[in-house]
Every structure is written in C-alpha cells, then in structure tokens.
N, C-alpha and C positions, 0 to 999 in steps of 0.2 A: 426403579428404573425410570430415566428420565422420556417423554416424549416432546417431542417439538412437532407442533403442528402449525396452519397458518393463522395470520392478523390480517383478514379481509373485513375492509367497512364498518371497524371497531369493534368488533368481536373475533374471537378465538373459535375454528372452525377445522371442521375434520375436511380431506380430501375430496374432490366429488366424485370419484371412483376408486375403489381397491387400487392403489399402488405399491409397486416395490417401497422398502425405506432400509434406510442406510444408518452405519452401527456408527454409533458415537461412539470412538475408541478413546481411552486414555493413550496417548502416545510415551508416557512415563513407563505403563506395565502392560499396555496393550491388553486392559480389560474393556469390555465391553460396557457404557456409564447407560446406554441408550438407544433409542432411534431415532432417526429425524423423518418424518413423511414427505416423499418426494411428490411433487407435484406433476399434473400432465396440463397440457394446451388448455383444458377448459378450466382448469386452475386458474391460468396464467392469463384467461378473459375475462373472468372474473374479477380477479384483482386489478386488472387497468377499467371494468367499467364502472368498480365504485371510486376509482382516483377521477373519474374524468365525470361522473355525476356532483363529486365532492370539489371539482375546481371552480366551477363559475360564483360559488358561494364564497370558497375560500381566497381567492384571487381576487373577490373583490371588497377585501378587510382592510384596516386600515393597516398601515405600518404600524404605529402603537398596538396594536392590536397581538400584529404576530411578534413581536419584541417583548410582548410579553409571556407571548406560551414561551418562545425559545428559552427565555430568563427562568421559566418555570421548572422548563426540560432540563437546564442545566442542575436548579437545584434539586429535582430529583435525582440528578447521575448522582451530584454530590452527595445526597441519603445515602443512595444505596453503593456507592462508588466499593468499599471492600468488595460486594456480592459479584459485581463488574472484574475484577482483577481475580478473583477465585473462578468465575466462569471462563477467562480468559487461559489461567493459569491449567485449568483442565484440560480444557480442547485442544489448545493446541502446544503444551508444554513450557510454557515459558516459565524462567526462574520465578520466585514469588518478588523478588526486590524488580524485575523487570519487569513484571505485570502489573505492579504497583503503582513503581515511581514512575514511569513509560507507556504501558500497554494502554493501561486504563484512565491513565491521565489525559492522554489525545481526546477523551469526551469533551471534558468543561475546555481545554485548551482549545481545540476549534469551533464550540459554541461562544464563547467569549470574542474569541478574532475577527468571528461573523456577526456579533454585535457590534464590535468597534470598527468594523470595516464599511458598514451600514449606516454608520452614525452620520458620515460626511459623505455618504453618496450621492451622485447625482443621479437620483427616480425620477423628476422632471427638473427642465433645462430650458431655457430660450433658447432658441437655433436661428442665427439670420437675425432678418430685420420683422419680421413678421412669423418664426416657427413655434412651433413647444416638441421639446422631445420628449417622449415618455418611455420609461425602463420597465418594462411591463414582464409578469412572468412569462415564462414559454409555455408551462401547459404540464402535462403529464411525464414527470421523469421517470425511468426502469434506473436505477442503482444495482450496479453485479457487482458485488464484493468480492475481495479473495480473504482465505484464512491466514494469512501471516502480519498482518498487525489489522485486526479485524476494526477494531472501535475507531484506529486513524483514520482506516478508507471509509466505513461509517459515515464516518460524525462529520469528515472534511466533504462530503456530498450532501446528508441529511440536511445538514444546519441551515448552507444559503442555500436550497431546494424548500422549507419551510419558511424559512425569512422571505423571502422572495415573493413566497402565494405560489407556489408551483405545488402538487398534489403528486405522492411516488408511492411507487414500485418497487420495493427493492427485495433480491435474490443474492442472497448473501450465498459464502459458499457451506456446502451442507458439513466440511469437515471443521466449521468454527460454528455452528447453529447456537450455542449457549449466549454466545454475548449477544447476537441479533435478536434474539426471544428476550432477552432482558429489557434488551435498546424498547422494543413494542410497548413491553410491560409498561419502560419509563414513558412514551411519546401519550400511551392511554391514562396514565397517573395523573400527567401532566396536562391533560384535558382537550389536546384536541380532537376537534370534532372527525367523525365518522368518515372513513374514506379517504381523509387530508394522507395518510400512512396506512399502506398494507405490505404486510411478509408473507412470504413463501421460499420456497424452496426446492429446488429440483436440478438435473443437471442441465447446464449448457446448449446438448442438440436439442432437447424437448423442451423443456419450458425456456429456457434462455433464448431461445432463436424463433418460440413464441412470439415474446417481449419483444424484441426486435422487430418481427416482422409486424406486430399490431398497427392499423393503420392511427387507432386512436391513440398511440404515442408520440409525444412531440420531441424527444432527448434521450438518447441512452449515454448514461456514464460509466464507462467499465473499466476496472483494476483487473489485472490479472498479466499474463503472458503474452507475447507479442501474435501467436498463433491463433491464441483463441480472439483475439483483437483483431486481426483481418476478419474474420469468420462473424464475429459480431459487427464490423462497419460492411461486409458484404450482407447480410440477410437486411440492417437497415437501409441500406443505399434506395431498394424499389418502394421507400414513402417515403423518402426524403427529408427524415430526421436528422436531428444533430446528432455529433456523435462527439465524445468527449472521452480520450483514453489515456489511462497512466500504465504503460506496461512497463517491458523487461530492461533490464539494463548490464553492462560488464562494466564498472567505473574503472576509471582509470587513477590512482595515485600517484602523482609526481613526488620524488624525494629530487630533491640537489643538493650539491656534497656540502655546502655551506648550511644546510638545516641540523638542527642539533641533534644528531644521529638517536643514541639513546631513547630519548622520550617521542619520540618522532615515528620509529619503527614500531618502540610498544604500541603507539596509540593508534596506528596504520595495522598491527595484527587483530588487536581486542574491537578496532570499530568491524574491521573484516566478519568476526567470528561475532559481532553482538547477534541477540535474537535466532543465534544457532545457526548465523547468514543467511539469515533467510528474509531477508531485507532487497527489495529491486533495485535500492541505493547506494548497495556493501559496496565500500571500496576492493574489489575484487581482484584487481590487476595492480599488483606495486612495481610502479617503473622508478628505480632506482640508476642513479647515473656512478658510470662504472668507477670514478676513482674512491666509491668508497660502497661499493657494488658487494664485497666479500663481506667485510664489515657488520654490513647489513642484512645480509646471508643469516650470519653465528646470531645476530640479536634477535632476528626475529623467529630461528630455530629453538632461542631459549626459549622466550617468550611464550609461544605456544606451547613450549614442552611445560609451561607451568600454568595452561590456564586449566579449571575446576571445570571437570566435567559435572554436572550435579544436576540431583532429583528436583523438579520442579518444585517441591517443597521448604527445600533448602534456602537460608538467608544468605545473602550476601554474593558477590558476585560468582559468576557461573557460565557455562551453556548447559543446556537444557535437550532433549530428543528433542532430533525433528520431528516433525505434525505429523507424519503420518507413515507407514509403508513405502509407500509408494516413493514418497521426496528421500526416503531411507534408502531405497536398489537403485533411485536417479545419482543420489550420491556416490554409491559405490561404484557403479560406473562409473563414473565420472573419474575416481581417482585409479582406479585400472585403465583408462583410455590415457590418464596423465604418465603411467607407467611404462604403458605402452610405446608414446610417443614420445619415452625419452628425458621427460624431464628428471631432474634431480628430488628425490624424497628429503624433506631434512628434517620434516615433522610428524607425526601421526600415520596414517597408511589405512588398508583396510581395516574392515572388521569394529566391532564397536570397543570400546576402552575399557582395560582391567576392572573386575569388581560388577560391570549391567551386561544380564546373560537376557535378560527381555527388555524390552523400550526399544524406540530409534533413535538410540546412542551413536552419535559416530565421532572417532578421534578429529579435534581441531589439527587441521592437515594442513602443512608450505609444501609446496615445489618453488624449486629454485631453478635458475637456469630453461625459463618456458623461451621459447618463440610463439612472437604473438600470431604465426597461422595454426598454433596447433587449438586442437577445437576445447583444450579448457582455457587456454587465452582468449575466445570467440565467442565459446556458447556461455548462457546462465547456466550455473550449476544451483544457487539456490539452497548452499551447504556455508561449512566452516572450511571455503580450501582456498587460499590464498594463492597465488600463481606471480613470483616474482620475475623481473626482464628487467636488465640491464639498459642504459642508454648513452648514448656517447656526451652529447651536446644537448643547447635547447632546443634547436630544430628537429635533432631527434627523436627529443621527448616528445614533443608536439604530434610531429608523425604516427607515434607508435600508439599515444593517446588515442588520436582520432581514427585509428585504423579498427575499427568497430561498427557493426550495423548497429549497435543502442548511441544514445548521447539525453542519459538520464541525469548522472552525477559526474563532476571531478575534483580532486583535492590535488591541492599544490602544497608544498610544504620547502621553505627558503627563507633564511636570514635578509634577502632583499627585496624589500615591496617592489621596487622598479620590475623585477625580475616576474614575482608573481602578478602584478598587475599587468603588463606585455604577454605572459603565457594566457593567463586568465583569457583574457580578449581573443586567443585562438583557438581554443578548446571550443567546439560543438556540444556543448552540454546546457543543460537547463539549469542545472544548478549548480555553483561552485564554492570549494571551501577552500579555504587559504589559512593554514597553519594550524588545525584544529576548530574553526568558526564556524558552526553549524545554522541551519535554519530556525528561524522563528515562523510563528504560526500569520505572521503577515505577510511572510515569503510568499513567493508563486513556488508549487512545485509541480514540475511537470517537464518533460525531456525534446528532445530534439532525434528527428530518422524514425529510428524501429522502436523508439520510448513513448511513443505515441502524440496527442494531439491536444491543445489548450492545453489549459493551468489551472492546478484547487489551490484553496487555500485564500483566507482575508479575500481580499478586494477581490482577488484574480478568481475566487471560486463563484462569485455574485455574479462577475457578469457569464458565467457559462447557463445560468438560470433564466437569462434575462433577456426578451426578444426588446428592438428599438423599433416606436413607431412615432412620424413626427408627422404633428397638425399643424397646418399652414392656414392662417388666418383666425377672426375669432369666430 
C-alpha cells in the first residue's frame, strides 16, 4: 500500500499531528492503492517557514545557477518520465497513450518553454534617462493544483517559480498525490537545496485557506473551480498577496456551414470528450449554424456512438473513468438535469457503458437541440457531454458564444480566414483556435470573467513570479 506523506525542507516527514487521510482510489476498479496524509494549519506553517528561510539564499543565485537545476529537473523527469505517466495513469485514470504522449509530457514541455522564455528576458533594463529596472522574484509561492491534468498545472507554475529564485509551497490535490510525490522525488534528485520546494497535502478549508491566509506568503497560484477561486482570492485579500487563478470554463465551438462538416464535427466531439472532459478547456458548447444544423446533429451522434470506452491500461485511443466518485454522481447529474430540461439525447445517457459494472465509467453523451439558459449550456459539467445549439448568423454566433460567465477557450472553425479572424476579435476568451490550431507551450494561457486572472505558460508564466523595482540613479 502506497503512503504519501509530506517534502518539508528537503526531507520526507510524517504529519505533526494524528490526522485524518484519504484513500487513493483506483478510479478504473475503485480499489483502494493507498492513503495520502492530510495535513492541518501547523503543517501548512511549517512548510511556508522553510520556503521563506530558503529564499533569501535562493533568490540571491545567479540565473546560470537556477538554469541549470531546472535543465537538471527536466532531465530527471525524462529518467524517470515512464514512472510519471504510470503514476498519472493510476490516479486519475487516464488512457495509457494519453498519459504518455500528453499527461506526462507537459513536465519537460513546460520546463523547456521556461528556459527558452528566459533566455531573452528582461531581469534588468535601463528605464529613462538615469533608471535600472530590476525583475526580481516575489518571494514565497503556495501552488494548489487540481487533479485533472496534474503534471500541466504542476510544471506550468513550478518551473518559472524556480527559474525565477521564488521558493514554494505547493498543495496539489489529494485525488492525483502520486504524480506530486514523484514531482518531490525529482526536484530532490535534482539537487536543490533544502526549502527552495515543499509538498503537502490536505484539503482546501484547512490547510488551503492556511496558505492563503499566511502572512509570510507573497503569491498564491490556484487551478481549480471558479468557487473554490473566490474562496481562495477572499482568505488572500487581508495580506495582500497576488493572486494568480486558472479556473472553470464552458468553451464555446463555433461551426459555419462553409467548414468542412465531416472532419470538423469529429474533431469538435473527440477534443469534447479527450481526457474524459475533464479538461477546464473542453470545447463544451458546439454552436453550430442552422443551415447545416441537422447534418451535424446525425455526424456527431455517430461519432460518439463510436468512441472506445476503455480501461486505462488499454493502447490506443479511448476515454478512460472519471477520477473519482464524486465527478462520477456530478456527471450523472448533470445528464438527468439535461433530460430534464428538455434537450434532445442523440448519444449515450445515463448509467455507465455495457461491459464496466465498477470504475467511473460514464457513456460519452450529445444533446442536441440545448438552449444556452439551460444550466448544461451554463454550468461546467466536467464529463464527456457535449451540449449542441443551433445559430442563425455571425452575430448570433457571437451572442450565444459570449453568453457565459467563463471566457477560458473558443474554437471557430470556417473555410474563410476573413470570417474567423472578424469573429476571433469578438469572442471574450483567452485563448482561441481556428480550425483545429491548438496552443503551444509559449502560448499564454489563462481566461477572461469567471476563468480567472493573469497568464502561465513561457514568458506569460515568468512574469506572474516576478515583482519590478527600479533604481534611479548610480
């Protein structure tokens, strides 16, 4: 049986008190792999007083210096990069080719981005006629992960939070704890010093709202839900830290009748359902324009009806259970409140899929015919459930896009650049794709509304690390 305990001050250490601890369940068969040790408040002071005795050392390295643990970091993932997508593939279910080529790639892909985005930064600058600017780090980061692409949110905060000289915190979430105990393992392999990195683990109101509240922290950066992101920028607000948030999102998918229907639809279902939807970026919402509205309907009813429900062990493409119980009864929900309210079933439905009587199996599920007030056009579902709506015009698509409290993602998909480059520029969203074009690790990503605040990723993640102070005069 496995235990996960925490990485305070370069050592592996038990709780400082008897705590509850939480089962690391397989979400394939819903065994039992483990426990994770949750942590309490004096955990969680702990762990910020040796990041904050480990800054003024480490924050005053040179850049060569940390360029080369990060170089180091990376090629430790890359040792042990199998051991990483096995631990991924565990926790939280993901296929073995998607935890592979995907899950566990995001390590060296955003250590890499964070060296080349470093390479030509400006750390100091002339300002004026007489200034210098300097990019100095901010201090002690708290990192709160979520469990649905664990090693992305990771690695896209660890990296330039290291690179930087800033000294962290991170409280990953307790239902992915395997890759985060690894991530440790690698950051001590890789030699840095004592403090520079500590893990724990606990939930949210107790140690997470901790972290927040500590005055000796200078930046909290949290992935997660748009809920628990009010709740974490309110307990930070009375020390006046930064706060840096990538929450929820409902994307919105433009189709127009001039996009080549067929491959267009497939790749608007399978990006839907990749990762079992459980992605804050799924194109969730396909607004399709009505003169080929039906059409579109029958392809993407196929479609689903032929994608591979499959055991995480399984090669080749798939979805996989959801991570946990719990995102398992949020699902089903979710598609009885769709039932409810009306929409059209054309795919999947309740109940999990012929052949898995245990796991968090659930059928890849379309409605058709949604109105976007109904609450699965609105809310994150966080599943495989596509939700399609008609639209007449561009103005309408525009409308129906931006009528959402998130503005994380959108995809336009159209035979004419004029067309998607004009919609592009009205869409509220952080990040868009145009016909298939997805991000690269230089990208910014980060949303717009109730998708939260700043940008990770390359250049965009260095400066959330980085306070400006400029010296005037010599």
């Amino acid at each position: 049986m496995i235990r996960c305990n925490f990485y305070i001050d370069g050592a592996w250490v038990e709780p400082q008190r008897t705590a509850a601890e939480h089962p690391i369940v397989n979400p394939a068969d819903e065994s039992v792999m483990g426990t994770v040790a949750m942590g309490s408040a004096e955990d969680a002071a702990l762990a910020v007083q040796a990041a904050r005795r480990a800054f003024d050392g480490f924050s005053q390295t040179t850049m060569a210096q940390r360029r080369a643990l990060l170089a180091q970091l990376k090629t430790v993932f890359e040792q042990r990069y199998t051991e990483m997508a096995q631990a991924i593939s565990h926790e939280m279910g993901a296929p073995w080719d998607l935890a592979y080529d995907s899950q566990a790639e995001c390590g060296p892909g955003h250590i890499q981005a964070t060296l080349d985005a470093a390479a030509d930064y400006p750390f100091e600058a002339p300002i004026g006629t007489h200034g210098q600017l300097l990019a100095e780090p901010i201090g002690v980061c708290v990192l709160i992960t979520p469990w649905n692409w664990p090693i992305n949110q990771i690695m896209s905060k660890l990296a330039p939070a290291l690179l930087t000289g800033c000294t962290v915190v991170m409280k990953p979430s307790e239902f992915a704890p395997l890759s985060a105990r690894l991530v440790a393992e690698m950051v001590h392999e890789a030699g840095y010093p004592p403090g520079v990195f500590n893990l724990l683990y606990g939930d949210g109101p107790v140690v997470g709202s901790a972290l927040c509240a500590d005055p000796e922290v200078d930046l909290v950066s949290f992935t997660g839900s748009t809920a628990a992101g009010v709740s974490v920028a309110k307990v930070s607000a009375d020390t006046v830290k930064r706060v840096v948030q990538e929450l929820g999102g409902k994307s919105p998918n433009l189709v127009f009748a001039d996009a080549p229907l067929p491959e267009t639809i497939e790749r608007a279902v399978r990006k839907c359902f990749n990762n079992t939807g459980q992605s804050c970026n799924a194109p969730t919402r396909l607004l399709v324009q009505r003169a080929v509205y039906d059409e579109a309907v029958a392809i993407a009813a196929r479609v689903a009806a032929q994608v591979r429900v499959v055991h995480p062990s399984e090669r080749g493409d798939g979805v996989g259970p959801l991570a946990m119980r719990r995102q398992f009864e949020t699902v089903q929900r979710f598609i009885q409140l769709g039932l409810d309210e009306g929409a059209r079933l054309v795919a999947g439905g309740l109940g999990r899929p012929n052949g898995f009587e245990r796991g968090y199996y659930v059928k890849p599920t379309v409605f058709a015919d949604v109105r976007n007030d109904m609450a699965i056009a609105q809310q994150e579902i966080f599943g495989p459930v596509l939700c399609i709506l008609p639209f007449d015009d561009e103005a309408h698509a525009i409308r129906l896009a931006n009528d959402t409290p998130f503005g994380l993602a959108a995809y336009i998909n159209t035979a004419n650049p004029e067309t998607a480059q004009r919609v592009a520029r009205r869409l509220r969203a952080g990040t868009i794709s145009i016909n298939g074009v997805g991000n690269e690790y230089c990208s910014p990503f980060g949303g717009y509304k109730q998708s939260g605040n700043g940008r990770e990723w390359g250049r965009f993640g260095l400066q959330d690390y980085l306070e400006y102070k400029c010296i005037n005069g010599q």
